[in-house]
N, C-alpha and C positions, 0 to 999 in steps of 0.2 A: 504494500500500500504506500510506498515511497516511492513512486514513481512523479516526472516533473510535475503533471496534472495536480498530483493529489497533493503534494508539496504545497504546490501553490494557493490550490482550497484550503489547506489545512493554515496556512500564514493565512490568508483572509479571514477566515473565521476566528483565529487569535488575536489577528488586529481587531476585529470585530470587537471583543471582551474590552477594547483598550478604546473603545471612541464612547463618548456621553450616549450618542443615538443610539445605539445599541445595545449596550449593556441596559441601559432605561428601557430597553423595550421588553416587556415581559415574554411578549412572546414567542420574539426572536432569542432569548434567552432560554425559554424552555424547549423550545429546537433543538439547541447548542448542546445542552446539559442531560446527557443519559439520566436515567430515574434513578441508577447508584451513584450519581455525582458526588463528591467531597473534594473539600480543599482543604489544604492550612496556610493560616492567615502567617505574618510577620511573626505572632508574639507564640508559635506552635500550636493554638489551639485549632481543634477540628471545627470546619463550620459543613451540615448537610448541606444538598439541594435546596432544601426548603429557605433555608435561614439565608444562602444566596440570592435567591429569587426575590424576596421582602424585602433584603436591602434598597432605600432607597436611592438611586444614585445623582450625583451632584457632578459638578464642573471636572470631565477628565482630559487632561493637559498633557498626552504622552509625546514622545518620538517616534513620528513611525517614518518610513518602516522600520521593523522590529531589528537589531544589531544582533549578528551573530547567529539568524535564524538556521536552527537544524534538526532535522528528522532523523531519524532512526529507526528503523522495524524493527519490530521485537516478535515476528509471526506474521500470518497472512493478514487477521482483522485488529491489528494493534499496532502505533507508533509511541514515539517516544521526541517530542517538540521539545525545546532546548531555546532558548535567547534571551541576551539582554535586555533590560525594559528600564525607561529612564523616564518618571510623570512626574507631573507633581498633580494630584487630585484631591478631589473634596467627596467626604462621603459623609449623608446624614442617616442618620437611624440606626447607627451599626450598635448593635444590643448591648455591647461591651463599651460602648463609647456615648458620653453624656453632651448633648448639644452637637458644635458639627467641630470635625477635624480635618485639617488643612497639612498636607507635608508632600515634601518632594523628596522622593527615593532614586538610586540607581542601585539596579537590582538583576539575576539570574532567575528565572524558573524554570519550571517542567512541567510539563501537559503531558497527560494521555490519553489519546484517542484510540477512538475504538471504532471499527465499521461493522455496521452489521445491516446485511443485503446492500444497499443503496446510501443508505444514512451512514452518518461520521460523527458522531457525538464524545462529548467531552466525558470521562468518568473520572477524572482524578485531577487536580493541577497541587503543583509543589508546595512547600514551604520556600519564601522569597529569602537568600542570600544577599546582603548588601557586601560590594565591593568597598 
């Protein structure tokens, strides 16, 4: 599933997560996000699907394109997304955070994608690394 095509579906829908329009949209969000979705945020904690979804999101100020983007297959319906991400964003609502939070990071993650038949959905992204 690392071939150029899918490479390059797979950086659009990760830029996807990283522009306001999109991450705001719920339901281009629940597209995105396999039904086993999780992450972990900066501070290690686990956030589901669900608690992703609810966030409400605010002004997001990344670099795109994304730096250092790379794929990896790990199997026929599984990659393994890899790149630097440099934002600075505003999120409100986040259940761990009182009022709104402002900061600008540069940062590593990791995604993993999954295809299944036709669809490419997200099931996992990493714990963010600052350089």
């Amino acid at each position: 599933m690392t071939s150029q095509p899918h490479r390059a579906q797979l950086q659009r829908l990760e830029e996807g997560m990283w522009c306001s329009e999109t991450r705001g949209d719920r339901a281009w969000m629940e597209a995105q996000l396999g039904p086993d979705f999780f992450e972990f945020g900066q501070s290690g904690r686990r956030y589901d699907r669900s608690e992703v979804l609810d966030v409400e999101v605010g002004e997001i100020d990344a670099v795109l394109p994304l730096n250092d983007f790379r794929c990896t297959s790990l199997g026929d319906s599984h990659v393994l997304v890899t790149y630097q991400i440099e934002c600075y964003i505003v999120w409100y609502g986040v259940k761990i955070l009182t009022g709104v939070e402002q900061y600008f990071f540069i940062c590593r993650t990791t995604e993993l994608w999954r295809q299944i038949i036709y669809n490419i959905h997200c099931c996992h992204t990493g714990i963010y690394i600052s350089e």
